[in-house]
Structures are given as structure tokens and as C-alpha cells.
ZADO-1210 file (C-alpha; in nm, 4 decimals, padded with zeros to 6 digits):
<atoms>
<atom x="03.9815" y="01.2140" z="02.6638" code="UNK" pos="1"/>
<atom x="03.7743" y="01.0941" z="02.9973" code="UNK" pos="2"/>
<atom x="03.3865" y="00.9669" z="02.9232" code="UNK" pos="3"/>
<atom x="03.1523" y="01.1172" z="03.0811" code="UNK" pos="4"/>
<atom x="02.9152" y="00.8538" z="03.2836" code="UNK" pos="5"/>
<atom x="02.5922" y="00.9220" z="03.3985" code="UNK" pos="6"/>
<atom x="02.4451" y="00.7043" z="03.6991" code="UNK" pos="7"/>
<atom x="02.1113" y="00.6323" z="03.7025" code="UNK" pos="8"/>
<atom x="01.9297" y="00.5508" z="04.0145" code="UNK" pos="9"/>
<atom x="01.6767" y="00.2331" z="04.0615" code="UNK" pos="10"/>
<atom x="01.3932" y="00.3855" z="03.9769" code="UNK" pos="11"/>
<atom x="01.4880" y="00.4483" z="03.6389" code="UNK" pos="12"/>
<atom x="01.6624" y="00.1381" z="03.5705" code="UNK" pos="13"/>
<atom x="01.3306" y="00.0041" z="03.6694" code="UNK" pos="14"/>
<atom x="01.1170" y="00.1994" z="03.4566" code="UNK" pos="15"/>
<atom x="01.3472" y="00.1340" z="03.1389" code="UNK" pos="16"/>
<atom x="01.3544" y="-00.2346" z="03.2126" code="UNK" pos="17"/>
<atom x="00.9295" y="-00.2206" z="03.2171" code="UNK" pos="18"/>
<atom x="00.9538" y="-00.0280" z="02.8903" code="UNK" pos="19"/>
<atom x="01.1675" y="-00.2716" z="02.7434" code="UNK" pos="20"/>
<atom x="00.9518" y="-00.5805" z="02.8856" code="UNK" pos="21"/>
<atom x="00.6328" y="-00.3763" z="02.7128" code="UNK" pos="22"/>
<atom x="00.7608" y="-00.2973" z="02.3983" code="UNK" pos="23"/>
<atom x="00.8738" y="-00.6620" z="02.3351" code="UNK" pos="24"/>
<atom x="00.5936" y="-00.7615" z="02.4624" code="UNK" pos="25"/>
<atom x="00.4001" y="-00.5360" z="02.2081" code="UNK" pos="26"/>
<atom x="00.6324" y="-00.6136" z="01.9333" code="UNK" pos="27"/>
<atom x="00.5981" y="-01.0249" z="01.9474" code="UNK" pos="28"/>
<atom x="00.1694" y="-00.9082" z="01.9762" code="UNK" pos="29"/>
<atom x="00.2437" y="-00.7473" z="01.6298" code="UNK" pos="30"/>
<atom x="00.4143" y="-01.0199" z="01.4852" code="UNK" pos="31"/>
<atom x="00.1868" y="-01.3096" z="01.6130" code="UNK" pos="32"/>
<atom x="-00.0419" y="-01.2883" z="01.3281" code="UNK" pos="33"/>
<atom x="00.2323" y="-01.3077" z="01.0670" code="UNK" pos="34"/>
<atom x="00.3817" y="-01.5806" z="01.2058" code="UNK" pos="35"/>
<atom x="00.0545" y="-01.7765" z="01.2426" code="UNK" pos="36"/>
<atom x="00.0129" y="-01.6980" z="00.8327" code="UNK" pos="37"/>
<atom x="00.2892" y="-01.8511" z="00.7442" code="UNK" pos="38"/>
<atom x="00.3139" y="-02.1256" z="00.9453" code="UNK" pos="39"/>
<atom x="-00.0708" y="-02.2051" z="00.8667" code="UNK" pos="40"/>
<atom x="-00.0465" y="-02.1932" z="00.5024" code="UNK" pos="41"/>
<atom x="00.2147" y="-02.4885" z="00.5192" code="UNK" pos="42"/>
<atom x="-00.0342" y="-02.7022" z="00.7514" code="UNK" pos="43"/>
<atom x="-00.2105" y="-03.0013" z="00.6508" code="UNK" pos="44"/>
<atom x="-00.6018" y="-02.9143" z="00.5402" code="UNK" pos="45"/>
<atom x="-00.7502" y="-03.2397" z="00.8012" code="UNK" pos="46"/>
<atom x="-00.5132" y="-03.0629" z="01.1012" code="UNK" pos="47"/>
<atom x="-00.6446" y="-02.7703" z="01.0573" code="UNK" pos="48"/>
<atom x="-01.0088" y="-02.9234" z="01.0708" code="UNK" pos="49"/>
<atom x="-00.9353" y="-03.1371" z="01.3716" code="UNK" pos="50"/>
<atom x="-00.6824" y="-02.8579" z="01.5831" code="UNK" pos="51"/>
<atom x="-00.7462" y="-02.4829" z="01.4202" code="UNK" pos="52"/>
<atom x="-00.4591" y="-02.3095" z="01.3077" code="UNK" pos="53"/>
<atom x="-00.1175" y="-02.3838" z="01.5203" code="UNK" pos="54"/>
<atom x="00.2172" y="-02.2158" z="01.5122" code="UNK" pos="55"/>
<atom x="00.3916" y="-02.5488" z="01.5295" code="UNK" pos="56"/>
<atom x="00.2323" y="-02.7896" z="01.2275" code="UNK" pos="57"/>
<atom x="00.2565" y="-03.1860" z="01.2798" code="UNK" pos="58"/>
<atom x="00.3009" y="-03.2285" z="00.9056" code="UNK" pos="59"/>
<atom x="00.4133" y="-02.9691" z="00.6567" code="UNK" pos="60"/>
<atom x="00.2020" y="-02.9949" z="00.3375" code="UNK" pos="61"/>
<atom x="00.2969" y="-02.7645" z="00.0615" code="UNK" pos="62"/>
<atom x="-00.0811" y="-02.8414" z="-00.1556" code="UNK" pos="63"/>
<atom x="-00.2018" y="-02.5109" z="-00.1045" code="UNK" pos="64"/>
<atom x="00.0843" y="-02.3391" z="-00.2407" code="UNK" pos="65"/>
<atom x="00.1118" y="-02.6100" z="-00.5383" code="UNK" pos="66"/>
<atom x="-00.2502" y="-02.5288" z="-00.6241" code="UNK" pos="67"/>
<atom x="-00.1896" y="-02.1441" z="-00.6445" code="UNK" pos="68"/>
<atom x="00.1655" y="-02.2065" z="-00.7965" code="UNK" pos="69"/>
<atom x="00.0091" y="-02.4676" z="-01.0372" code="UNK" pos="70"/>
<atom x="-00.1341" y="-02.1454" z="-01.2628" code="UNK" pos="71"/>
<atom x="00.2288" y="-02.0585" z="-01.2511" code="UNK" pos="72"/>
<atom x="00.1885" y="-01.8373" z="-01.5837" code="UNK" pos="73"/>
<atom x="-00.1291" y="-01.6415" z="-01.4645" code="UNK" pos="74"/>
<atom x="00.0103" y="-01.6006" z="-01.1283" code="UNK" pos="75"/>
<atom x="00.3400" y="-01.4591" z="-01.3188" code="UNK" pos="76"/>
<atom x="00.0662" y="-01.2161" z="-01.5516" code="UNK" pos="77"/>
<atom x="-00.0816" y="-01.1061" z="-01.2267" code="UNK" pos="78"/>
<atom x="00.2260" y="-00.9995" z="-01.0448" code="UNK" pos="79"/>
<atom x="00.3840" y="-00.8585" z="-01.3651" code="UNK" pos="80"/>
<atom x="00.0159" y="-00.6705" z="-01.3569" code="UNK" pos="81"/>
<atom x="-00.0052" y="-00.5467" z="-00.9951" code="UNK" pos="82"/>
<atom x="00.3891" y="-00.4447" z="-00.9879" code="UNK" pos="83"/>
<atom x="00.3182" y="-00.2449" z="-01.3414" code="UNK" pos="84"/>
<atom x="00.0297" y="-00.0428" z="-01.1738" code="UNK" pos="85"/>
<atom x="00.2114" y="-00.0249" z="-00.8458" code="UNK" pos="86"/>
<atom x="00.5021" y="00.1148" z="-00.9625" code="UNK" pos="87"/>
<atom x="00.3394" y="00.3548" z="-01.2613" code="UNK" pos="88"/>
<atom x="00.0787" y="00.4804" z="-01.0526" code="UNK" pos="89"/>
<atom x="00.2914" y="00.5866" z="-00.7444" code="UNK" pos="90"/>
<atom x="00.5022" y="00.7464" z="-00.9482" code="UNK" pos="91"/>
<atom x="00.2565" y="00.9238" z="-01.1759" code="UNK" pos="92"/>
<atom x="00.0645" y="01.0157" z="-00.8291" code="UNK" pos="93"/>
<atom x="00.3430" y="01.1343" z="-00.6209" code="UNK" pos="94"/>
<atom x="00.4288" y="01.3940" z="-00.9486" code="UNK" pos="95"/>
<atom x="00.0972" y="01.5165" z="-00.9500" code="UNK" pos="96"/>
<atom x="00.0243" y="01.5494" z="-00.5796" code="UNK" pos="97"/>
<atom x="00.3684" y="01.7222" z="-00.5154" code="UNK" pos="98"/>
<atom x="00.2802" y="01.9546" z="-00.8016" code="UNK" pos="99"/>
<atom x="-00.0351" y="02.0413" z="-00.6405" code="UNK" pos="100"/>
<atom x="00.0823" y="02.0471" z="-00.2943" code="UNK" pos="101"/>
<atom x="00.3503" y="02.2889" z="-00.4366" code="UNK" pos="102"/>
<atom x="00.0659" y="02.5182" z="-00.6315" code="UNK" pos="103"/>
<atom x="-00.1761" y="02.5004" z="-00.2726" code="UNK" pos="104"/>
<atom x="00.0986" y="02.6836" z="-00.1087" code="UNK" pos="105"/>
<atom x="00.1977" y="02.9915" z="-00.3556" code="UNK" pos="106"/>
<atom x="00.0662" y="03.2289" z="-00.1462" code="UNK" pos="107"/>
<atom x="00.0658" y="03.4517" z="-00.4965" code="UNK" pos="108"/>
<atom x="-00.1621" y="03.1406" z="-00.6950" code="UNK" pos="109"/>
<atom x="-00.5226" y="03.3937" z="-00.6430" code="UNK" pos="110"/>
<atom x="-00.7321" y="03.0762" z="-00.6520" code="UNK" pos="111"/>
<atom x="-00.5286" y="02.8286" z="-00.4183" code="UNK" pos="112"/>
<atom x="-00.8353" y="02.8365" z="-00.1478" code="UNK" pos="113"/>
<atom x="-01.1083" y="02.7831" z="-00.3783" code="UNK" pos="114"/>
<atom x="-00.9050" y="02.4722" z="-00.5429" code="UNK" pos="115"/>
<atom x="-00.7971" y="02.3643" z="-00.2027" code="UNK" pos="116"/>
<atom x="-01.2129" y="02.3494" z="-00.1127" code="UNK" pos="117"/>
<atom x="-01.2673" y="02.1489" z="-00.3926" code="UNK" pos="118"/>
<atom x="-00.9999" y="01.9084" z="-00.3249" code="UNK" pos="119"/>
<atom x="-01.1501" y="01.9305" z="00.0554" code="UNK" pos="120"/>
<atom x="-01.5172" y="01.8215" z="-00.1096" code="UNK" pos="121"/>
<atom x="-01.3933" y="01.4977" z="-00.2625" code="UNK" pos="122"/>
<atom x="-01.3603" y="01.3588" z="00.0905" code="UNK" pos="123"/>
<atom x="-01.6790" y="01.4302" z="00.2034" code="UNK" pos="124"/>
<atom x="-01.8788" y="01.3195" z="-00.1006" code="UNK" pos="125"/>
<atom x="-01.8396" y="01.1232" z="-00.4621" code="UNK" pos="126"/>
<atom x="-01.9917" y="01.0330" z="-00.7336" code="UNK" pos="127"/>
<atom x="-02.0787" y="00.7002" z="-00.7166" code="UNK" pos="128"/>
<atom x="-02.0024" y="00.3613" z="-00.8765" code="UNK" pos="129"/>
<atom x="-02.2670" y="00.3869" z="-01.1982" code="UNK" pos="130"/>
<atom x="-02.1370" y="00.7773" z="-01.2942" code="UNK" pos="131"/>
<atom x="-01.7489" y="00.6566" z="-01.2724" code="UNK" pos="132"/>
<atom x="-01.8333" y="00.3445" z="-01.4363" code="UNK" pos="133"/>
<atom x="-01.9589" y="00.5528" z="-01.7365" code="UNK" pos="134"/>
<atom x="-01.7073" y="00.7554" z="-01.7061" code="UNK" pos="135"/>
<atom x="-01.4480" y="00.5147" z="-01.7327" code="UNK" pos="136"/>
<atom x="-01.6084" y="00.3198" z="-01.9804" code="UNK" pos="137"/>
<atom x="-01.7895" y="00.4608" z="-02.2155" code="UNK" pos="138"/>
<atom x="-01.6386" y="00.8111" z="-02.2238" code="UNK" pos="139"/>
<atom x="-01.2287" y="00.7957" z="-02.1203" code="UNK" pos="140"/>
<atom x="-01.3037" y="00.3650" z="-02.2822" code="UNK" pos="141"/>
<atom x="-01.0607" y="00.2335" z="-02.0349" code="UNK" pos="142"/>
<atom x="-01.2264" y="-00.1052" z="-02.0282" code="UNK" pos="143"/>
<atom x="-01.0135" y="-00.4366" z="-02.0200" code="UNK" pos="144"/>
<atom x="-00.6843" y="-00.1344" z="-02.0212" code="UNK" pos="145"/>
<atom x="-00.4656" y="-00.0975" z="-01.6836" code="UNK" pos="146"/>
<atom x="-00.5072" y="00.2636" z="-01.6574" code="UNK" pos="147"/>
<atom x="-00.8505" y="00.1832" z="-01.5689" code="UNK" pos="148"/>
<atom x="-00.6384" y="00.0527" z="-01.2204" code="UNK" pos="149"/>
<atom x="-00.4361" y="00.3053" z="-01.2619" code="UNK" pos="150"/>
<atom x="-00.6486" y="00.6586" z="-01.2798" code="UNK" pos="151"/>
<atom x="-00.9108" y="00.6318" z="-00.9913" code="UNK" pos="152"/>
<atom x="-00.5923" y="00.5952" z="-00.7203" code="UNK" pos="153"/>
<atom x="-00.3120" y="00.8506" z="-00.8843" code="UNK" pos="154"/>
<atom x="-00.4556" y="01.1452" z="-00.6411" code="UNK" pos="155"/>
<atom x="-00.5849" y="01.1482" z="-00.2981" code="UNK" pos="156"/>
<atom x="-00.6909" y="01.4623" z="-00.1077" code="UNK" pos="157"/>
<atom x="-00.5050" y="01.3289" z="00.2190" code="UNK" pos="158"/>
<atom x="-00.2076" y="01.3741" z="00.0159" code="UNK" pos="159"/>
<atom x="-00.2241" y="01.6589" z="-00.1573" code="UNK" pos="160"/>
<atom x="-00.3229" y="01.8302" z="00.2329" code="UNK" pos="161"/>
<atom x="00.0228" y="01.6998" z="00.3667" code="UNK" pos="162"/>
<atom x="00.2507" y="01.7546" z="00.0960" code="UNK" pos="163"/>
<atom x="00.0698" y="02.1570" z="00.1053" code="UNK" pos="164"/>
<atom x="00.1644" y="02.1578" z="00.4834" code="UNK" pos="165"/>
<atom x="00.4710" y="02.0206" z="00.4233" code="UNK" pos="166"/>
<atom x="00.6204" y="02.2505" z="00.1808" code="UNK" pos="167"/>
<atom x="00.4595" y="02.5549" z="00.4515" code="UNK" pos="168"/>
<atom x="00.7628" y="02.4930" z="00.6372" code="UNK" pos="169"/>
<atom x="01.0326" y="02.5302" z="00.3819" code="UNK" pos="170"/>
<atom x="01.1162" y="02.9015" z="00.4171" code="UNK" pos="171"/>
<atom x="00.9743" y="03.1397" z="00.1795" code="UNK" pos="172"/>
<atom x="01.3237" y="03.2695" z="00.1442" code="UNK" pos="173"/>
<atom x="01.4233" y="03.0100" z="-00.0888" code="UNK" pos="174"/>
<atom x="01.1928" y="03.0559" z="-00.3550" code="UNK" pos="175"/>
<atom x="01.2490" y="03.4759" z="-00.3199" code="UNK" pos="176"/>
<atom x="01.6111" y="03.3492" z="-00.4049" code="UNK" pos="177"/>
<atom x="01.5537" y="03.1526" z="-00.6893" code="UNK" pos="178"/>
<atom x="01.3493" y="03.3788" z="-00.8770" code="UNK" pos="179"/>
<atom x="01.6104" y="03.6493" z="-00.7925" code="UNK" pos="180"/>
<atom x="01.8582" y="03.4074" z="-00.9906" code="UNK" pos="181"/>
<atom x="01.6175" y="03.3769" z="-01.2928" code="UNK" pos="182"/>
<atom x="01.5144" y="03.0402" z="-01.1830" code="UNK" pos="183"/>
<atom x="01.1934" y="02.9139" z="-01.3105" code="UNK" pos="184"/>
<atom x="00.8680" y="02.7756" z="-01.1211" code="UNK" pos="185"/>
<atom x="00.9038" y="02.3999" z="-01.2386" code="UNK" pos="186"/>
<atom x="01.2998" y="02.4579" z="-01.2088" code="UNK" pos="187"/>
<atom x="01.1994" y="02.5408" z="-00.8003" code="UNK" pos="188"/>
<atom x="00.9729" y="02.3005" z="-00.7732" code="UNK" pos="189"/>
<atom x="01.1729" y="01.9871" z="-00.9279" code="UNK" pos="190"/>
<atom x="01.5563" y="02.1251" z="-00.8054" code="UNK" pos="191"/>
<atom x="01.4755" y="02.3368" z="-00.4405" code="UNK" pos="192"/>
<atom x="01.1004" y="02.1612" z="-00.3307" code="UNK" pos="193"/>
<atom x="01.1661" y="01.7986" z="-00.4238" code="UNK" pos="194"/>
<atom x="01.4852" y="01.7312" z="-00.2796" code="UNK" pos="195"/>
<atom x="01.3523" y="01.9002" z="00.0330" code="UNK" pos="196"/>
<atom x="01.0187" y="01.6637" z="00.0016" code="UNK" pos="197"/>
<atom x="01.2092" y="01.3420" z="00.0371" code="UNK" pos="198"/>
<atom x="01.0537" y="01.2469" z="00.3911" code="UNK" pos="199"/>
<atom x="00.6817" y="01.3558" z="00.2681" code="UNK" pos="200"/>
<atom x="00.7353" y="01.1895" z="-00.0288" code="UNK" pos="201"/>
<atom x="00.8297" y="00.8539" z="00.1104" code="UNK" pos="202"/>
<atom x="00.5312" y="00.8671" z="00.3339" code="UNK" pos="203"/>
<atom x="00.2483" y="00.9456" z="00.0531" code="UNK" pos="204"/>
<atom x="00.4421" y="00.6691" z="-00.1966" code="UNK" pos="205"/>
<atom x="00.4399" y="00.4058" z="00.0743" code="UNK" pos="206"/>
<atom x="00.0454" y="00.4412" z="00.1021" code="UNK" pos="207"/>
<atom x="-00.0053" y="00.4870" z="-00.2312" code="UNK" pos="208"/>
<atom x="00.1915" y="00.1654" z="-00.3380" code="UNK" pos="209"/>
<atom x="00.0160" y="00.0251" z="-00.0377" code="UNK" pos="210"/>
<atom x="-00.3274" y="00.1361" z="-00.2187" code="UNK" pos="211"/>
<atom x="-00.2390" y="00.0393" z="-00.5982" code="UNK" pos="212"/>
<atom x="-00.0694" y="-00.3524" z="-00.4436" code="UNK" pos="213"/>
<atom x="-00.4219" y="-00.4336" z="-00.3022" code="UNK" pos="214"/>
<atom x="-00.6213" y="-00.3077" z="-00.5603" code="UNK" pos="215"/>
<atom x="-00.8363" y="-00.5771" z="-00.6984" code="UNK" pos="216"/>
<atom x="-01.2233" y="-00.3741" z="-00.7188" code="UNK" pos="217"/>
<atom x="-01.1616" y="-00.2469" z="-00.9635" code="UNK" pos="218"/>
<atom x="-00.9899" y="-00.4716" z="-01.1460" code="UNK" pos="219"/>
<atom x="-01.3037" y="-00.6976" z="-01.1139" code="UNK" pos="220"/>
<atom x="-01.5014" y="-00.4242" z="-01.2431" code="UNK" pos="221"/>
<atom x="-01.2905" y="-00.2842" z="-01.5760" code="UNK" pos="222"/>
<atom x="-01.0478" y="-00.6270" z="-01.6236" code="UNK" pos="223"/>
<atom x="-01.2003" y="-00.8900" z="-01.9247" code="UNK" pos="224"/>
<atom x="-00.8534" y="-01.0835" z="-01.9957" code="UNK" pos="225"/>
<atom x="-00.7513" y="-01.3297" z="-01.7612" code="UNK" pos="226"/>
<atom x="-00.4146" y="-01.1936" z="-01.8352" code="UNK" pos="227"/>
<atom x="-00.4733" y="-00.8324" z="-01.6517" code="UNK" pos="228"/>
<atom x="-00.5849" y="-00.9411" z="-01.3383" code="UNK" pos="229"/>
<atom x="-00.4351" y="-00.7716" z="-01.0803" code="UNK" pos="230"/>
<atom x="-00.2780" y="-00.9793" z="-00.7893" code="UNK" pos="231"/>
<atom x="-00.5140" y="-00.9562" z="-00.5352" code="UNK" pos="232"/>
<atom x="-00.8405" y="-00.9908" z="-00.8090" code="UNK" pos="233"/>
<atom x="-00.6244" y="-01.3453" z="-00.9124" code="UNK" pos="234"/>
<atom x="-00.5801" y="-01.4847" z="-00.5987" code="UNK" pos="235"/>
<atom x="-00.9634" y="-01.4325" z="-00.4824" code="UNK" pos="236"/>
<atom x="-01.0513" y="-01.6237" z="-00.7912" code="UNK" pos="237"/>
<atom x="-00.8018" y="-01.9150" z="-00.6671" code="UNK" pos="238"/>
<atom x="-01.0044" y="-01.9468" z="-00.3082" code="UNK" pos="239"/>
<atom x="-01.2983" y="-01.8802" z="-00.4654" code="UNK" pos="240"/>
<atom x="-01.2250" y="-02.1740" z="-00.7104" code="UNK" pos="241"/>
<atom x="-01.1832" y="-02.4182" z="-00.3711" code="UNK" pos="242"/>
<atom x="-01.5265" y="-02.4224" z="-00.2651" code="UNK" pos="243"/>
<atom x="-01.6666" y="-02.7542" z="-00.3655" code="UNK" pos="244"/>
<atom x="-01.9729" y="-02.5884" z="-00.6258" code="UNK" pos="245"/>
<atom x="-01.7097" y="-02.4367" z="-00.8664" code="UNK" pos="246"/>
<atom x="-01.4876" y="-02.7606" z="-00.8997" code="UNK" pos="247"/>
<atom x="-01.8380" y="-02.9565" z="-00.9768" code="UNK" pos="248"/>
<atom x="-01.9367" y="-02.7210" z="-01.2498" code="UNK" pos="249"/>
<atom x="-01.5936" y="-02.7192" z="-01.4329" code="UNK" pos="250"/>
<atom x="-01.6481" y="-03.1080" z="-01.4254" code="UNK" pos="251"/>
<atom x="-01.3189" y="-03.1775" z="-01.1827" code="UNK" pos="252"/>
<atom x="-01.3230" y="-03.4821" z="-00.9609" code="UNK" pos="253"/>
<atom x="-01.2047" y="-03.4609" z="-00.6058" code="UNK" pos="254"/>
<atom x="-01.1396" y="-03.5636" z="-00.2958" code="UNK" pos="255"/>
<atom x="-01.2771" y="-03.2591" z="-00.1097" code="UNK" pos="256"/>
<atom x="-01.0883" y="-03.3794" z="00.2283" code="UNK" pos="257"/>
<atom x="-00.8120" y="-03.3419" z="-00.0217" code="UNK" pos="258"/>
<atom x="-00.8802" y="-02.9418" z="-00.0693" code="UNK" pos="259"/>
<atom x="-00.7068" y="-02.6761" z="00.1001" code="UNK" pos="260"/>
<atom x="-00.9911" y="-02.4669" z="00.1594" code="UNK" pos="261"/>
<atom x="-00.8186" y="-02.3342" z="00.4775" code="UNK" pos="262"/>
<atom x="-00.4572" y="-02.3690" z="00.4257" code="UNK" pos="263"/>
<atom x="-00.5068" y="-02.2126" z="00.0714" code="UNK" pos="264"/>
<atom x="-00.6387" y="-01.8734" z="00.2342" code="UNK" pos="265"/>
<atom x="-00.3151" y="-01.8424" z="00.4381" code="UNK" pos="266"/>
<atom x="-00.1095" y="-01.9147" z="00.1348" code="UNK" pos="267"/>
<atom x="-00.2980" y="-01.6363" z="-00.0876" code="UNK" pos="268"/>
<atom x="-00.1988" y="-01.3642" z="00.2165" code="UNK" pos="269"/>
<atom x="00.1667" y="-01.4938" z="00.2148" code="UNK" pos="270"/>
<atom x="00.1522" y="-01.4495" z="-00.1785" code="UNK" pos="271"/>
<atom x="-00.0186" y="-01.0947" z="-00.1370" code="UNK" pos="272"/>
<atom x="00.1739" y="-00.9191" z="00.1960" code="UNK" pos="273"/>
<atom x="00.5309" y="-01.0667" z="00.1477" code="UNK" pos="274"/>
<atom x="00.6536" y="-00.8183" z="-00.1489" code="UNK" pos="275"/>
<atom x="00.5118" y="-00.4705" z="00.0220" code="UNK" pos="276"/>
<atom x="00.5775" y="-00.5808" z="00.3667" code="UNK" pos="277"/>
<atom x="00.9635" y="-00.5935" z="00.1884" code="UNK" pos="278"/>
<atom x="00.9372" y="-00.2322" z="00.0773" code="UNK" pos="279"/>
<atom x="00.8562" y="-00.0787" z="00.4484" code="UNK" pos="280"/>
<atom x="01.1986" y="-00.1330" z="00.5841" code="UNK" pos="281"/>
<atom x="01.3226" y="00.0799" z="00.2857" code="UNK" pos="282"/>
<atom x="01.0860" y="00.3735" z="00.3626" code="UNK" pos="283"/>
<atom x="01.0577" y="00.3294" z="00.7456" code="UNK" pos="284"/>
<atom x="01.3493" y="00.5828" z="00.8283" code="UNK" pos="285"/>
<atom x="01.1256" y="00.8385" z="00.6124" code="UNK" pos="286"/>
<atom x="00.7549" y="00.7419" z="00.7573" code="UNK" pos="287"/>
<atom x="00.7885" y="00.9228" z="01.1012" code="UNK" pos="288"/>
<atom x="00.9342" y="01.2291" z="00.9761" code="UNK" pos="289"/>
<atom x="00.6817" y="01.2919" z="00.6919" code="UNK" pos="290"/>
<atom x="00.3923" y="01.1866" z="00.9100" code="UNK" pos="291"/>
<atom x="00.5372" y="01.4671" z="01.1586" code="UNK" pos="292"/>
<atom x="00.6827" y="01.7222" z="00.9591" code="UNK" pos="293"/>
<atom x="00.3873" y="01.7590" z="00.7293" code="UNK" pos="294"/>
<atom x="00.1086" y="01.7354" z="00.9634" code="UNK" pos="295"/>
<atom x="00.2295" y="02.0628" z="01.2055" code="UNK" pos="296"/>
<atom x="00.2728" y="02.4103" z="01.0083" code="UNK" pos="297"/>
<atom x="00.5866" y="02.5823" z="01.0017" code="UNK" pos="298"/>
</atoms>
């Protein structure tokens, strides 16, 4: 069998070479910063004084990461902490938000507008820090417990809206059938909706895990043991404990040309981004399509 060949003049070999040029050029933009990170956080604290921050280090000095690594058993706590929340809230949010897209977009649910205003109302105004923090506290007494990190993330409106428009364009033939066949509304949801909801579901998770990996506010706010910081709440304390006042009040002695204030910063973000920026290439063949297919009605 003969392969077809299609010629393509100048002017599009031209254009495709400029796209390529532009996107490379765009990409190696993108990954600048990254690069600069990691290559900083392994730079000597004086060179970074005398030069700034440099791709290419004179001397490789590995202090700031021994200083963050040298609370090796809280750092361990805090990861265990931030992967626990991570992983139980985007779960325990991606149930809830699919069940609600699911409900938005019965068109025989009689209330589904006046819920779907509500939800619309939480985006435009909230109650405030002191009313959560009683709430929270004194009323659901989630103080010093991980749901407290857990709870104020599981749902977000944004969500809810595209995983609504999403399931708009699954035909409304399906469901017809499975209630013909005796099938059940959770039974359609969990075996017809969900399997079709992979791409949507991908998108919302990778955001959400995104949202629950950084948290650390909160975590300040409702965390009392040292041994339920999050990630993010632990490694703020670390630069925090760099600055010169904190070591002189805990009654350590040092060389302060010694200190990594700098370096140590670099080192936290390495500690911080490296494990979610992991997890994208997993969901990137999904992000596109949910973005797309749940923003335009079917």
C-alpha cells in the first residue's frame, strides 16, 4: 500500500519552524524559574550575598537542606500530615461535588435552580474568619483535629458549576434507559455518570489536591501539636526560625554568615512543589478535556 505525501510549500515550512522556535522558546521561559529553585537552594549563603541567585553555583552547599532535613521526624509528621489531607479531602470532595453536579442537572430535582443560586452566592460573599472560627471551634470542636484542614476545602462552587455542565452533555437518553432497566439513581450516578466523568474529574481533583497540598492557614489557625502541621505551615516555621531574633531567643549561638537565610527559602519550595508538580504528568492527558468539555453545554 503507497503513502500518501503531502508537500508543503515555504511558507508553511516557515511558519511551523517560527512556531516551533516560539513554543521552545516559551517552554524554556516556563521552566527558568524551576531551574533557578533548584539550583539556588544548593548555593552557598555568602554567593548568594555577593552574586544573587545563579543557575551555575561556584560551590554546592547542601546547609540549607541539612537544616530543614535536620527535624527529619517533624518534617516526616508534616508530609505524612499534608499527604493524609491531600489525599482524604480530594477524594471526599470530588464524591460530593460529582453528587451535586449530578443532582444540579436532573432536570426533574424541582429545586435544582434555587440550590444552584445558593451555591452561586458563596462566591460572591462569606462569612468571615471570626463566624467560621466559631464555627469550627466551638460548635463542630475541630480544634488541634485534621478535619479542621480538611472541611473548609472539600467543596468549591467552581466545581460543582463544571461538573453540572459537564454531565449536560451526556445524553439524557442514558439515564431514560437505566431507569427503564430498574436501575437506581446512585446505581446511574456511580456505574453510567462516573465512568463518563473521568476527564472532569481529573481536572477538579488536580486543583483540589493542588488546594489541600498548600494549605497551611488554616493549619496555623486550628493546629496546637507540632505533630499536625501541615507541610507548608512546617516549612514557614523553618524560614521563619532563620532570621537572626528567633535563634537569639531560643538561646542558640551562631555564626549568622553561617545561615542560609536565602538558600533555605529555595530549599523549602523544592520541599513543597516537587511531590504535586509529580502528580500533573499523571492528570495532564485529562486537564484539557475537562477544562473544555465541561465549560461549553451540550
Amino acid at each position: 500500500m503507497e503513502k500518501t505525501t503531502i508537500k508543503q510549500d515555504s511558507g508553511s515550512l516557515i511558519v511551523k519552524g517560527i512556531s516551533y522556535v516560539s513554543i521552545t522558546f516559551f517552554a524554556l521561559v516556563c521552566l527558568f524559574p524551576f531551574a533557578l529553585m533548584i539550583s539556588s537552594s544548593f548555593m552557598n549563603e555568602q554567593e548568594i550575598v555577593r552574586e544573587g541567585y545563579k543557575l551555575l553555583p561556584k560551590e554546592v552547599s547542601f546547609k540549607a537542606y541539612s537544616m530543614l532535613l535536620g527535624n527529619s521526624t517533624q518534617l516526616v509528621d508534616a508530609y505524612q500530615v499534608t499527604i493524609f489531607i491531600t489525599v482524604v479531602g480530594t477524594v471526599l470532595g470530588l464524591f460530593m461535588m460529582s453528587m451535586a453536579g449530578f443532582v444540579l442537572n436532573r432536570k426533574d430535582f424541582k429545586y435544582r435552580n434555587f440550590f444552584s443560586f445558593l451555591i452561586y452566592f458563596t462566591t460572591l460573599f462569606s462569612g468571615g474568619l471570626i463566624p467560621t472560627y466559631i464555627l469550627m471551634v466551638k460548635h463542630l470542636h475541630l480544634k488541634d483535629s485534621l478535619f479542621a484542614m480538611i472541611l473548609p476545602g472539600v467543596v468549591g462552587a467552581w466545581s460543582i458549576f463544571l461538573m453540572r455542565n459537564f454531565m449536560k452533555a451526556i445524553p439524557d437518553s442514558l439515564y431514560e434507559s437505566a431507569t427503564i432497566d430498574g436501575a437506581g439513581d446512585f446505581r446511574i450516578y456511580w456505574r453510567i455518570f462516573i465512568p463518563l466523568a473521568v476527564p472532569s474529574l481529573a481536572t477538579i481533583g488536580l486543583f483540589s489536591a493542588l488546594g489541600f497540598w498548600n494549605e497551611w492557614y488554616n493549619g496555623m489557625l486550628y493546629m496546637d501539636s507540632p505533630d499536625k502541621f501541615p507541610l507548608q505551615y512546617f516549612l514557614q516555621r523553618m524560614v521563619n526560625q532563620t532570621n537572626l531574633g528567633a535563634l537569639i531567643n531560643s538561646g542558640a549561638v551562631i555564626n549568622t554568615a553561617d545561615l542560609p537565610t536565602q538558600s533555605i527559602k529555595m530549599a523549602t519550595a523544592v520541599l513543597a512543589t516537587g511531590p504535586i508538580i509529580l502528580l500533573y504528568p499523571f492528570v495532564q492527558r485529562y486537564f484539557v478535556t475537562g477544562l473544555t468539555i465541561g465549560a461549553v453545554k451540550g
